[in-house]
PQR file with spaces between the fields and no chain letter, atoms N, CA, C, O and H, PARSE charges and radii, in Angstrom:
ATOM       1  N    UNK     1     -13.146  -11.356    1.906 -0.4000 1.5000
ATOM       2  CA   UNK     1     -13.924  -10.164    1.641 -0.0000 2.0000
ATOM       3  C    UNK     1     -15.265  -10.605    1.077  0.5500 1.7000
ATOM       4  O    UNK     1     -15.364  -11.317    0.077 -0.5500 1.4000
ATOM       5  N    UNK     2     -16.329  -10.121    1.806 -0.4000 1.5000
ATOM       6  CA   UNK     2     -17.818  -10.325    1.453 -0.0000 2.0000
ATOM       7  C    UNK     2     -18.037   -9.926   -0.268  0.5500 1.7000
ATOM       8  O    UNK     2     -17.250   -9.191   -0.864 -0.5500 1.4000
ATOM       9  H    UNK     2     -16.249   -9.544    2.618  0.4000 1.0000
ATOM      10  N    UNK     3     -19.017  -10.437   -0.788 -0.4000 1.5000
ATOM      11  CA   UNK     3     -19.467   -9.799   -2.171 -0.0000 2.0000
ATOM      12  C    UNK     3     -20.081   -8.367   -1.633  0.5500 1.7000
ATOM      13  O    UNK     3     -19.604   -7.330   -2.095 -0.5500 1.4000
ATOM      14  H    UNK     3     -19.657  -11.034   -0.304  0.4000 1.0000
ATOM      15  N    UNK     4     -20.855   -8.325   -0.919 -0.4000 1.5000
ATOM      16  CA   UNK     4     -21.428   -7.029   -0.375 -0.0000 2.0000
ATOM      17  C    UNK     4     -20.500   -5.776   -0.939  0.5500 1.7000
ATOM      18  O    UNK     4     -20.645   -4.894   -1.786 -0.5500 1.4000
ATOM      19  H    UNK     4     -21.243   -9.167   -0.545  0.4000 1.0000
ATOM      20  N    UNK     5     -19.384   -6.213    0.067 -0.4000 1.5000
ATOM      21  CA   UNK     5     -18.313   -4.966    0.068 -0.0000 2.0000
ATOM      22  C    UNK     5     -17.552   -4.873   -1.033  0.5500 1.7000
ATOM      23  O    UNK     5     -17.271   -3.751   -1.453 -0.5500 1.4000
ATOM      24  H    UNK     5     -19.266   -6.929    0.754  0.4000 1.0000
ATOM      25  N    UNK     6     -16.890   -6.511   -1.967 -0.4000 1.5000
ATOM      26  CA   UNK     6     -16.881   -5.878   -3.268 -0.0000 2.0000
ATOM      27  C    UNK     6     -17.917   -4.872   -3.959  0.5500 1.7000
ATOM      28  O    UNK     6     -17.549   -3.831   -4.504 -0.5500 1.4000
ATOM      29  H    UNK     6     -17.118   -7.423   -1.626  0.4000 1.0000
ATOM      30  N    UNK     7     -18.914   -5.185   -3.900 -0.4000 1.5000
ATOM      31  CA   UNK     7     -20.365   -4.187   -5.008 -0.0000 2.0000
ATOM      32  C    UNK     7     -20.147   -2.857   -4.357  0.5500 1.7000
ATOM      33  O    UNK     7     -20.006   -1.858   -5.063 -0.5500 1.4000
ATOM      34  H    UNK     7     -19.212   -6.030   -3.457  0.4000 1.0000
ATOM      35  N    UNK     8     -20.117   -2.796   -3.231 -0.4000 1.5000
ATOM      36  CA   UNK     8     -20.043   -1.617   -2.901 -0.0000 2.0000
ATOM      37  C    UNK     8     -18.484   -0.870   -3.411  0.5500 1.7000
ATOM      38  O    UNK     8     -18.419    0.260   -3.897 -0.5500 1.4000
ATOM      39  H    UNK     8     -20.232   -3.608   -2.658  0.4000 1.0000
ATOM      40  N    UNK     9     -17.783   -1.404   -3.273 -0.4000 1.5000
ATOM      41  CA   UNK     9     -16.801   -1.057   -3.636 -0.0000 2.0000
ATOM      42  C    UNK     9     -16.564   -0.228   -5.389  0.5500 1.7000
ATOM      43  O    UNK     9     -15.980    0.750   -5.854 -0.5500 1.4000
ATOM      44  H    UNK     9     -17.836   -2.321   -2.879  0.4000 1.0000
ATOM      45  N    UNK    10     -17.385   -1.299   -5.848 -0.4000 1.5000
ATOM      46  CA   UNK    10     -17.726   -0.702   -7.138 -0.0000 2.0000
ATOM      47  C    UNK    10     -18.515    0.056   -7.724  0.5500 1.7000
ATOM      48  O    UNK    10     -18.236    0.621   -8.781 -0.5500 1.4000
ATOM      49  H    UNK    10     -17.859   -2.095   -5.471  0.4000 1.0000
ATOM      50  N    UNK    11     -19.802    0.190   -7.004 -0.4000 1.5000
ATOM      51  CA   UNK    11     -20.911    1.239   -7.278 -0.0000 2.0000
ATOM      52  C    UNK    11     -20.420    2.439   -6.145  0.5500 1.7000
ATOM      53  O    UNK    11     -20.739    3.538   -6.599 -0.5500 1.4000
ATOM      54  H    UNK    11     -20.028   -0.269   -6.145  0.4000 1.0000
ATOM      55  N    UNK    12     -19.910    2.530   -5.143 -0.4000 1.5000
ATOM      56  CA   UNK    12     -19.953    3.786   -4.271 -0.0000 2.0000
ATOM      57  C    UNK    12     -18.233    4.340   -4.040  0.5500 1.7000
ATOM      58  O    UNK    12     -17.618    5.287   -3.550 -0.5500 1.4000
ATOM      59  H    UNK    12     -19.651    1.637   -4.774  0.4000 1.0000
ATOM      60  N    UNK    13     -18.016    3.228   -4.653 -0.4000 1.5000
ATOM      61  CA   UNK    13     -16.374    3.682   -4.217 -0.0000 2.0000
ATOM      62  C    UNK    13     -15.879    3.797   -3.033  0.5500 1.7000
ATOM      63  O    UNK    13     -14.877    4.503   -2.919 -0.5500 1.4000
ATOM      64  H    UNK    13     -18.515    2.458   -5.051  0.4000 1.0000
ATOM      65  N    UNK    14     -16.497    3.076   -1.719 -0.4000 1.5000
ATOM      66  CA   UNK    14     -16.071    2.715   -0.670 -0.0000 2.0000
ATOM      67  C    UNK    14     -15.546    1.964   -0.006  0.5500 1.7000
ATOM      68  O    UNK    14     -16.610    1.673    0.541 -0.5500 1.4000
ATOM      69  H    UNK    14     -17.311    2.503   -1.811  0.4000 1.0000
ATOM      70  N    UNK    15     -14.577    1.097    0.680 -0.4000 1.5000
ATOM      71  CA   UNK    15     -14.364   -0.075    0.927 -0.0000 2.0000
ATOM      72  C    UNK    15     -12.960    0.466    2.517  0.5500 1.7000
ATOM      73  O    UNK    15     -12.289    1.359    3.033 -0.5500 1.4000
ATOM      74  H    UNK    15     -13.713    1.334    0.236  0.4000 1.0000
ATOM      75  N    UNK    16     -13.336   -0.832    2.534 -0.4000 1.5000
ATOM      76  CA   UNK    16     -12.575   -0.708    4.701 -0.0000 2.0000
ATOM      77  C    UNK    16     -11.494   -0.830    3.801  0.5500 1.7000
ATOM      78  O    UNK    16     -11.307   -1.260    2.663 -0.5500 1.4000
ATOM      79  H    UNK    16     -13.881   -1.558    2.114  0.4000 1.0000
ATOM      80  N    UNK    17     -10.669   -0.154    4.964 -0.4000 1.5000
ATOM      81  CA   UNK    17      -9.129   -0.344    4.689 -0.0000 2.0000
ATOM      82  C    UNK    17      -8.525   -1.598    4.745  0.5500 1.7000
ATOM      83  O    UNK    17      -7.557   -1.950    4.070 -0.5500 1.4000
ATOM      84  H    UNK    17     -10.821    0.195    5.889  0.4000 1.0000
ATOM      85  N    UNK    18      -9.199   -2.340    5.672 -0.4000 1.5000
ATOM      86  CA   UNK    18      -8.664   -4.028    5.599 -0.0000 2.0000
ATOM      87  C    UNK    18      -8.881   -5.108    4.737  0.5500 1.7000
ATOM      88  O    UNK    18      -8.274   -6.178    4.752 -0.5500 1.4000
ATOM      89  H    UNK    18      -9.985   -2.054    6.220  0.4000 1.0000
ATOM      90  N    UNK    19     -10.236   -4.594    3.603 -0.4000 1.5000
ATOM      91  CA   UNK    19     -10.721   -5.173    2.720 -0.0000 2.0000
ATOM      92  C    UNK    19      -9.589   -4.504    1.574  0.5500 1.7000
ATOM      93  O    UNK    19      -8.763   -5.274    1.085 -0.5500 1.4000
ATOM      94  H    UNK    19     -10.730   -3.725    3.590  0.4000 1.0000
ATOM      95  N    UNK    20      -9.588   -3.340    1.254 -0.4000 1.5000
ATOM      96  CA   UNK    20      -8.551   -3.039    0.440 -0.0000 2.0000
ATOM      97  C    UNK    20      -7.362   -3.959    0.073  0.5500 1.7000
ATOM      98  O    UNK    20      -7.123   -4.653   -0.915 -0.5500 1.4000
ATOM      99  H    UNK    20     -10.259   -2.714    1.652  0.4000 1.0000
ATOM     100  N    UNK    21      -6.443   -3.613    1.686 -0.4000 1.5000
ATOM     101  CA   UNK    21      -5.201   -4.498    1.907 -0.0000 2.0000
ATOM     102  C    UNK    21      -5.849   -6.064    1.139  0.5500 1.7000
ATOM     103  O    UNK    21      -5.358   -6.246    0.025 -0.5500 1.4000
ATOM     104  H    UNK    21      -6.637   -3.050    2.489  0.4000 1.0000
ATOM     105  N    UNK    22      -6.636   -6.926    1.492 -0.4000 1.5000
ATOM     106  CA   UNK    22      -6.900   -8.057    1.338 -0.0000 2.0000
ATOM     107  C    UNK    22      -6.878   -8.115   -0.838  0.5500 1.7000
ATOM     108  O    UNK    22      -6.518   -8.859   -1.749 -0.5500 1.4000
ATOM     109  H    UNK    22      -7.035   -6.778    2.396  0.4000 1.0000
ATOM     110  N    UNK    23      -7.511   -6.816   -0.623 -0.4000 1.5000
ATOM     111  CA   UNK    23      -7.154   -7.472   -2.288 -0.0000 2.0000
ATOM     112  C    UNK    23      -6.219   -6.746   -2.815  0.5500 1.7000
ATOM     113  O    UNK    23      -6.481   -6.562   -4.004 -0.5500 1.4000
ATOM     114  H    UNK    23      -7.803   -6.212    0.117  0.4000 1.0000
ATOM     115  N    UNK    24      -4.810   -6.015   -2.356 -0.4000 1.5000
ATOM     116  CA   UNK    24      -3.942   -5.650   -3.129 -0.0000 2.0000
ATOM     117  C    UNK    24      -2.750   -6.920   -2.718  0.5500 1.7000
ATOM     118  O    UNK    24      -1.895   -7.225   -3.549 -0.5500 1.4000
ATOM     119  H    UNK    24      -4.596   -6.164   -1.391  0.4000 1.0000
ATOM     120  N    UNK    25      -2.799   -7.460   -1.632 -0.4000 1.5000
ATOM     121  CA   UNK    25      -2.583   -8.648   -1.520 -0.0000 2.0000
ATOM     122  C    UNK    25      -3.094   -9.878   -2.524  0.5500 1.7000
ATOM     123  O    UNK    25      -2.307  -10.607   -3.130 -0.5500 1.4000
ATOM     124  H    UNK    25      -3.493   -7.211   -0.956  0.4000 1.0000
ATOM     125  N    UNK    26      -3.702   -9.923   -2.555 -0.4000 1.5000
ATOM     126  CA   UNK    26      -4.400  -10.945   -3.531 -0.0000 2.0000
ATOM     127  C    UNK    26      -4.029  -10.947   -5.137  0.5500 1.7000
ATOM     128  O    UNK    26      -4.134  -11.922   -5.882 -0.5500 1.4000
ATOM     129  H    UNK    26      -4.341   -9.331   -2.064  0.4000 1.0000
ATOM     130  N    UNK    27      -3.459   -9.309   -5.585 -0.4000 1.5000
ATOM     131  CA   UNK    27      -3.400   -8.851   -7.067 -0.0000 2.0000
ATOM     132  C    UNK    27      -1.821   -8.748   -6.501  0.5500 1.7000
ATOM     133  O    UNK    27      -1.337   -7.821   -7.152 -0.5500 1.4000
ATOM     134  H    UNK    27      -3.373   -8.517   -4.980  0.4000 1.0000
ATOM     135  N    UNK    28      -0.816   -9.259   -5.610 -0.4000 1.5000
ATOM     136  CA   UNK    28       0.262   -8.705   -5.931 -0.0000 2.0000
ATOM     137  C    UNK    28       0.817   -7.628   -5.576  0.5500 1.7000
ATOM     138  O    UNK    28       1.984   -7.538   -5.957 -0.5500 1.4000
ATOM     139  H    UNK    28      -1.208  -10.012   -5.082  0.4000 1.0000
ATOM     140  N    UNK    29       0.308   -6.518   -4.812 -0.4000 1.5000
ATOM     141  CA   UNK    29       0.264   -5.227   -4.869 -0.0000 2.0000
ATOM     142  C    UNK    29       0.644   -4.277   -3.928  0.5500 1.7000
ATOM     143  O    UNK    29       0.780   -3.056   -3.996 -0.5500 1.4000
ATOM     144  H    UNK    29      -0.640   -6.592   -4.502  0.4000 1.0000
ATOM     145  N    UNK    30       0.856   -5.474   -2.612 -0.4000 1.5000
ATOM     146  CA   UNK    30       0.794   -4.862   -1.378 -0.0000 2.0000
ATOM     147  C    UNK    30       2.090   -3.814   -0.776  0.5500 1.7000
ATOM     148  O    UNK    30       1.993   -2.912    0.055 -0.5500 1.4000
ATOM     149  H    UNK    30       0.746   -6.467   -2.556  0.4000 1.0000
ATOM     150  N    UNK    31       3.320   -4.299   -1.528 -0.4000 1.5000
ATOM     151  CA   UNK    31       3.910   -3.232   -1.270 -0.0000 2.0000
ATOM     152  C    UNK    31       3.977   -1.894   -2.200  0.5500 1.7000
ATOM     153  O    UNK    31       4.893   -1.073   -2.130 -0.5500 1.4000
ATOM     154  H    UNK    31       3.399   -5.032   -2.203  0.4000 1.0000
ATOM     155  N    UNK    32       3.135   -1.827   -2.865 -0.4000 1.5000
ATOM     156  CA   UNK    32       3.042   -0.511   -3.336 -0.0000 2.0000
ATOM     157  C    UNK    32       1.963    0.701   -2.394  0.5500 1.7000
ATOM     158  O    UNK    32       1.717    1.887   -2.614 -0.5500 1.4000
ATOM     159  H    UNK    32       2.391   -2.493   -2.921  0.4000 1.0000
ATOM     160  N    UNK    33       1.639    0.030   -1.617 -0.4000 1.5000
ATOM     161  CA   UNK    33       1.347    0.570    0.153 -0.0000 2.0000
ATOM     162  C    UNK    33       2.412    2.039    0.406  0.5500 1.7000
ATOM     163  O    UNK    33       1.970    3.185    0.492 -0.5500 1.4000
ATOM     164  H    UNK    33       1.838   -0.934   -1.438  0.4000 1.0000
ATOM     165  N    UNK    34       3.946    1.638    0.497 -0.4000 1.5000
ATOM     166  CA   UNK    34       4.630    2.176    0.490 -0.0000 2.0000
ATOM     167  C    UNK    34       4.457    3.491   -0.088  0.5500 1.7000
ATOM     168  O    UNK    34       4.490    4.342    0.801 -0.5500 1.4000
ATOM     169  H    UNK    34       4.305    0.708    0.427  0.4000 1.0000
ATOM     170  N    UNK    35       4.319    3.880   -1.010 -0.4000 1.5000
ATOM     171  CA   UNK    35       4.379    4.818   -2.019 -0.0000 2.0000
ATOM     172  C    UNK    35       3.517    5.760   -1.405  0.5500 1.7000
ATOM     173  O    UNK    35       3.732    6.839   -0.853 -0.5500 1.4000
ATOM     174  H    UNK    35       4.292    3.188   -1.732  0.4000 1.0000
ATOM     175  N    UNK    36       1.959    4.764   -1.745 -0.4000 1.5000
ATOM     176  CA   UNK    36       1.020    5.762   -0.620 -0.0000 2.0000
ATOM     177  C    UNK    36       1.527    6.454    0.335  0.5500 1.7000
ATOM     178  O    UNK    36       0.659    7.285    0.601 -0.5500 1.4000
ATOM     179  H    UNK    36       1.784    3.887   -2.194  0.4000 1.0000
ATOM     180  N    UNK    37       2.653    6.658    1.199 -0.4000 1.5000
ATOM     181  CA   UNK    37       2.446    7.075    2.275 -0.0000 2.0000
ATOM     182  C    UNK    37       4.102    7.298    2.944  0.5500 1.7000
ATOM     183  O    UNK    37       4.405    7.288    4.137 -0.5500 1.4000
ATOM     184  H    UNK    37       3.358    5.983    0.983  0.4000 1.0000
ATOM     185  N    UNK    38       5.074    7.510    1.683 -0.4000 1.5000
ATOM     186  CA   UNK    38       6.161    7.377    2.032 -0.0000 2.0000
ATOM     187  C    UNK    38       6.243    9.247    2.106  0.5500 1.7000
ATOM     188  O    UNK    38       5.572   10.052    1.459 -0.5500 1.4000
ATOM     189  H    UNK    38       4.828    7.519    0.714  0.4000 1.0000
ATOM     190  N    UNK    39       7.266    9.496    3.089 -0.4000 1.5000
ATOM     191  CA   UNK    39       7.665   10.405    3.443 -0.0000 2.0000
ATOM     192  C    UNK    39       8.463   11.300    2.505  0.5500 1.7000
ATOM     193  O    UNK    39       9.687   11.171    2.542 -0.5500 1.4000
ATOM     194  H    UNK    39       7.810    8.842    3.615  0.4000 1.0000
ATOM     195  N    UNK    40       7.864   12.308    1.557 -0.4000 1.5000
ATOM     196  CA   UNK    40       9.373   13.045    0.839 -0.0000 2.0000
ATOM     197  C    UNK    40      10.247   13.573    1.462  0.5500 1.7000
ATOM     198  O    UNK    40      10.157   13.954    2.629 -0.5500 1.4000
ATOM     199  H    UNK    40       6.870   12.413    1.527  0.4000 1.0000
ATOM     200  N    UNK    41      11.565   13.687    0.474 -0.4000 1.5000
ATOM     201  CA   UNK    41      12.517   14.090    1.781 -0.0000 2.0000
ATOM     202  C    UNK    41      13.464   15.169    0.659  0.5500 1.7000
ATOM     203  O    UNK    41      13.755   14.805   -0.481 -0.5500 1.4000
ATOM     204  H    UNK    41      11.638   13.378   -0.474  0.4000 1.0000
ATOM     205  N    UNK    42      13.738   16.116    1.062 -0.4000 1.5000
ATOM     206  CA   UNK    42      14.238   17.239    0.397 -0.0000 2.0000
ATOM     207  C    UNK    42      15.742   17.172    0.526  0.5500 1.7000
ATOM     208  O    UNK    42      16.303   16.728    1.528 -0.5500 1.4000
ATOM     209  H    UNK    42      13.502   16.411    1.988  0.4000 1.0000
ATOM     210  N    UNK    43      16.317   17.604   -0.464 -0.4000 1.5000
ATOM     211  CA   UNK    43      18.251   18.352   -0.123 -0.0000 2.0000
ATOM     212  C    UNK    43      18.329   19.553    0.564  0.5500 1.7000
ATOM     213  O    UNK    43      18.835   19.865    1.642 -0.5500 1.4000
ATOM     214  H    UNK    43      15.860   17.965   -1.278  0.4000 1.0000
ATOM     215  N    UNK    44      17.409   20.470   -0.724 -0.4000 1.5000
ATOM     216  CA   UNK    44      17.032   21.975   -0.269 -0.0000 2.0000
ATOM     217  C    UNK    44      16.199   22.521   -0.161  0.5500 1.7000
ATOM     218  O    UNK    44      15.098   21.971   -0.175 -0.5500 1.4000
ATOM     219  H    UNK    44      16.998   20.217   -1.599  0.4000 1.0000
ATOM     220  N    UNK    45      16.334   23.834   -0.006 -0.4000 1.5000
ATOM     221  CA   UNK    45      14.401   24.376    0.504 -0.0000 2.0000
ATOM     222  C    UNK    45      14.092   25.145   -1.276  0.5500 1.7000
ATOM     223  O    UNK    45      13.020   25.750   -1.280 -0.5500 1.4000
ATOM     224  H    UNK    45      17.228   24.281    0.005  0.4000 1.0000
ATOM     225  N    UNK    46      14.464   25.168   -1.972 -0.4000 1.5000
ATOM     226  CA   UNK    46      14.224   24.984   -3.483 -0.0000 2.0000
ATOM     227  C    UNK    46      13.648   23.377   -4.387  0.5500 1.7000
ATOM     228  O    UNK    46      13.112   23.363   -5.495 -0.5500 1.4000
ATOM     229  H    UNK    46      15.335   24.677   -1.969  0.4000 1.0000
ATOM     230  N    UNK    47      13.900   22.390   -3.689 -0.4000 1.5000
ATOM     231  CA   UNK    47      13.256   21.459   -4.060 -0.0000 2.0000
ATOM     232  C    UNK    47      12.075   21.076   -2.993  0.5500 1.7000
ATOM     233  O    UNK    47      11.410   20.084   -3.291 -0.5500 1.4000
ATOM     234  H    UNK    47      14.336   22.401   -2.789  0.4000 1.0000
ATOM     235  N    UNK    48      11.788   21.677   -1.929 -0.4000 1.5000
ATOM     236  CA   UNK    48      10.914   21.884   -1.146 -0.0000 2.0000
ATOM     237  C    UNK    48       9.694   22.550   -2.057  0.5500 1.7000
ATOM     238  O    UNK    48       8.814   21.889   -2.606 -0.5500 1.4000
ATOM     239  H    UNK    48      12.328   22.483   -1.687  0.4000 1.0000
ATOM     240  N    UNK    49       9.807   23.803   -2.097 -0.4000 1.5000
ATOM     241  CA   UNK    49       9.291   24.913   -3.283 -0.0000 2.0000
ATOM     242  C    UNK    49       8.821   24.297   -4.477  0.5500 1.7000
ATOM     243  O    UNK    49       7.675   24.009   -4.822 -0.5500 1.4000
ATOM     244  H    UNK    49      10.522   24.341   -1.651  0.4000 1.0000
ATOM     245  N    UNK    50       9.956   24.143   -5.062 -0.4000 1.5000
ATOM     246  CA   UNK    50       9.178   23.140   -6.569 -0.0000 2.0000
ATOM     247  C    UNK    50       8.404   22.435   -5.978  0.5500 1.7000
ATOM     248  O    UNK    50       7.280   22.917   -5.837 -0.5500 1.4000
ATOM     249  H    UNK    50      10.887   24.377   -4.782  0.4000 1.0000
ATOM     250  N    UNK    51       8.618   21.236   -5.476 -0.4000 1.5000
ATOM     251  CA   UNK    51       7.723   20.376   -5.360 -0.0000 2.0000
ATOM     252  C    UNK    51       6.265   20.938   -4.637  0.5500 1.7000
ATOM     253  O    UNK    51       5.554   19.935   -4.711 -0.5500 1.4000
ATOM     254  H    UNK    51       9.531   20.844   -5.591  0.4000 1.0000
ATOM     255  N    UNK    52       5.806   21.539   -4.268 -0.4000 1.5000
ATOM     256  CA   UNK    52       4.963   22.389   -3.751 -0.0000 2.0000
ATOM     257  C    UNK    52       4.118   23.211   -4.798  0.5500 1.7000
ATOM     258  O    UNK    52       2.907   23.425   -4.858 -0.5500 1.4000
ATOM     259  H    UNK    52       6.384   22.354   -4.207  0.4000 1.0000
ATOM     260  N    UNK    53       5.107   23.577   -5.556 -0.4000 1.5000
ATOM     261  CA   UNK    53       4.180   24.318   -7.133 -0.0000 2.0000
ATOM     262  C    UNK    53       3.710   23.393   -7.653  0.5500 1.7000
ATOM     263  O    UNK    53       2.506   23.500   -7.886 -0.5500 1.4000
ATOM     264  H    UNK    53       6.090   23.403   -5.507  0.4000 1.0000
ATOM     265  N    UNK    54       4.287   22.294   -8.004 -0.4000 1.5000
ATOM     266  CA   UNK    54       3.434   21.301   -8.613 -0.0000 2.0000
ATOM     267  C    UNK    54       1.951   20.368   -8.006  0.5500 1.7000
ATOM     268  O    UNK    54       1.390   19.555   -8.740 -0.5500 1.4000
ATOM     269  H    UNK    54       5.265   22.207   -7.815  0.4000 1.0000
């Protein structure tokens, strides 16, 4: 990952998704990927609901 795109990263809060990956890799981090983007999955349509109010 360029310095460029670190600075930017830090003054604009932008950065490629592949530069990301590269440093949550780097810190350890990469499977917390997962989380980002894991699927909830309900019993009932009441914990559907709650979770929705919140």
């Amino acid at each position: 990952m360029s310095f460029a795109s670190y600075k930017r990263f830090e003054q604009q809060h932008e950065i490629a998704f592949s530069s990301l990956i590269k440093i949550a890799i780097a810190l350890d981090f990469e499977n917390d990927f997962d989380k980002l983007f894991a699927t909830p999955h309900f019993s009932t349509i009441e914990e559907l609901i709650a979770s929705e109010k919140n």
